[in-house]
Structure formats: C-alpha cells, structure tokens
C-alpha positions as YAML, in Angstrom:
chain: A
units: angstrom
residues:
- id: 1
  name: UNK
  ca: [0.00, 0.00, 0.00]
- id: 2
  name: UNK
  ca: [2.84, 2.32, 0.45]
- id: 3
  name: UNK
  ca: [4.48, 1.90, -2.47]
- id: 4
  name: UNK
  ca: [1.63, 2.86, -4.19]
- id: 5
  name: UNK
  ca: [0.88, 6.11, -2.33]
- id: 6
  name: UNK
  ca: [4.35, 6.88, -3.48]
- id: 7
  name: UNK
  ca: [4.09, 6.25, -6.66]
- id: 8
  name: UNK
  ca: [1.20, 8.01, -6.88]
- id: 9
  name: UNK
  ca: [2.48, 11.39, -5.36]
- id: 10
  name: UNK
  ca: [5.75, 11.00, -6.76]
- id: 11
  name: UNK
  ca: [3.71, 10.87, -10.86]
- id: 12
  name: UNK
  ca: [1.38, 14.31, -9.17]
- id: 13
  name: UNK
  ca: [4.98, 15.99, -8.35]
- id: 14
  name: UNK
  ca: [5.92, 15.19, -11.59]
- id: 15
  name: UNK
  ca: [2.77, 15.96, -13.50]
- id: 16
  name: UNK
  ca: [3.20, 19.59, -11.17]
- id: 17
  name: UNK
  ca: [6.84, 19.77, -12.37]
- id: 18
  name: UNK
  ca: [5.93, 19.39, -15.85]
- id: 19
  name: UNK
  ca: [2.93, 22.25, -15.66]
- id: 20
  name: UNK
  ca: [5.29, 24.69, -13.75]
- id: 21
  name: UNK
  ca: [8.13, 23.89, -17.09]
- id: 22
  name: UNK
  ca: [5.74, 24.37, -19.79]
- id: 23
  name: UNK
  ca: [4.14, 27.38, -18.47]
- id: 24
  name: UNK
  ca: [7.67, 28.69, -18.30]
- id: 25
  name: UNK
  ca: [7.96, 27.74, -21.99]
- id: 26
  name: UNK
  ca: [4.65, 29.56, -23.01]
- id: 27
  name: UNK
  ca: [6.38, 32.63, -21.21]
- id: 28
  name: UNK
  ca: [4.53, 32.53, -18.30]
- id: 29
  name: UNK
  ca: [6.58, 34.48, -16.08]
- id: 30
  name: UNK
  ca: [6.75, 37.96, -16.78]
- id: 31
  name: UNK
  ca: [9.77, 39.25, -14.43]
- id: 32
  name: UNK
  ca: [12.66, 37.95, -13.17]
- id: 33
  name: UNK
  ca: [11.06, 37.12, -9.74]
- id: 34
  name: UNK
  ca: [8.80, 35.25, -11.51]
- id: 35
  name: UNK
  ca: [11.07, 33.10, -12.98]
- id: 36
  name: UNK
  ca: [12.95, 32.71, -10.30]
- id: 37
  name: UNK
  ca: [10.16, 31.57, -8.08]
- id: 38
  name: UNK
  ca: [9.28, 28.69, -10.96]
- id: 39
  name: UNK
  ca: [12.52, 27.85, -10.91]
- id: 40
  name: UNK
  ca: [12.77, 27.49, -7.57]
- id: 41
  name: UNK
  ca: [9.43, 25.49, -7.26]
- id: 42
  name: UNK
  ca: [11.28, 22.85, -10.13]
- id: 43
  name: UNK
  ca: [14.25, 22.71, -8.07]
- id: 44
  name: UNK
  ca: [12.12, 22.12, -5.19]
- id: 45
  name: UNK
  ca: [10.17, 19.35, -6.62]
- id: 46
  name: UNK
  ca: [13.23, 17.53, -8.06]
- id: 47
  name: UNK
  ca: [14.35, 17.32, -4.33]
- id: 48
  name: UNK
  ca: [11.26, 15.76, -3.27]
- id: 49
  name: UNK
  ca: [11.18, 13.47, -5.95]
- id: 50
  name: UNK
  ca: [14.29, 12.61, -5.06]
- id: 51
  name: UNK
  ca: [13.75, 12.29, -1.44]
- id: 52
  name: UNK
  ca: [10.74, 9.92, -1.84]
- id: 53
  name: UNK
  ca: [12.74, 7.28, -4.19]
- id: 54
  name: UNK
  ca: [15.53, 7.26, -1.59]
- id: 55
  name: UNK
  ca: [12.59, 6.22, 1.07]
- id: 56
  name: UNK
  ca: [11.05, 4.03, -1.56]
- id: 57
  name: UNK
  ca: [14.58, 2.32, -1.71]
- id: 58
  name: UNK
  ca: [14.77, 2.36, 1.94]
- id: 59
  name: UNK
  ca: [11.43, 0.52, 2.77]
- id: 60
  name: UNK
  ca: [12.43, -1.96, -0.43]
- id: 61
  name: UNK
  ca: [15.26, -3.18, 1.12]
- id: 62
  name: UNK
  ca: [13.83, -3.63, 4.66]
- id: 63
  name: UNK
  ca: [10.98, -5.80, 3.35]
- id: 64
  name: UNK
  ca: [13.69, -8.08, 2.08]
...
C-alpha cells in the first residue's frame, strides 16, 4: 500500500513539475522574480522526488 501512495504522489509531483516547465515555456513568467520563483518550485520538486525514491529504496530493502 505504500508503495503505491508513493508512486502516486511522486507521478502528481511530476505531472506539477511538468505544468510549472511548460508554463515557463509559453512565457509565463513575466519578471525575473517570476522566474525565479518557478525555478525554484522545479528545483524544489526535483528534491522531493528525489527524497521519496531514496525512502522508496529504503522501505524496499527492509521488506527483504
């Protein structure tokens, strides 16, 4: 059951991180703050996605 709670928020922090990169491909933000705060939410979610496999690798290899 926990693996897939994480693998469903880890595809809605993707599907988020993906939203956040388009819009700043449709030019979306319109100062530098802006951007900065995208970038910052991309960076962000790359951590957390990052953080969540290392705990999905964690609980893997204490069920074995």
């Amino acid at each position: 059951m926990i693996d897939q709670t994480l693998e469903l928020l880890m595809s809605q922090i993707e599907e988020r991180r993906k939203q956040i990169i388009e819009s700043l491909g449709d030019g979306s933000a319109k100062t530098f703050e802006e951007y900065r705060y995208a970038a910052g939410m991309v960076r962000g979610l790359l951590t957390t996605q990052s953080l969540i496999a290392d705990l999905a690798k964690r609980m893997e290899s204490m069920d074995d």
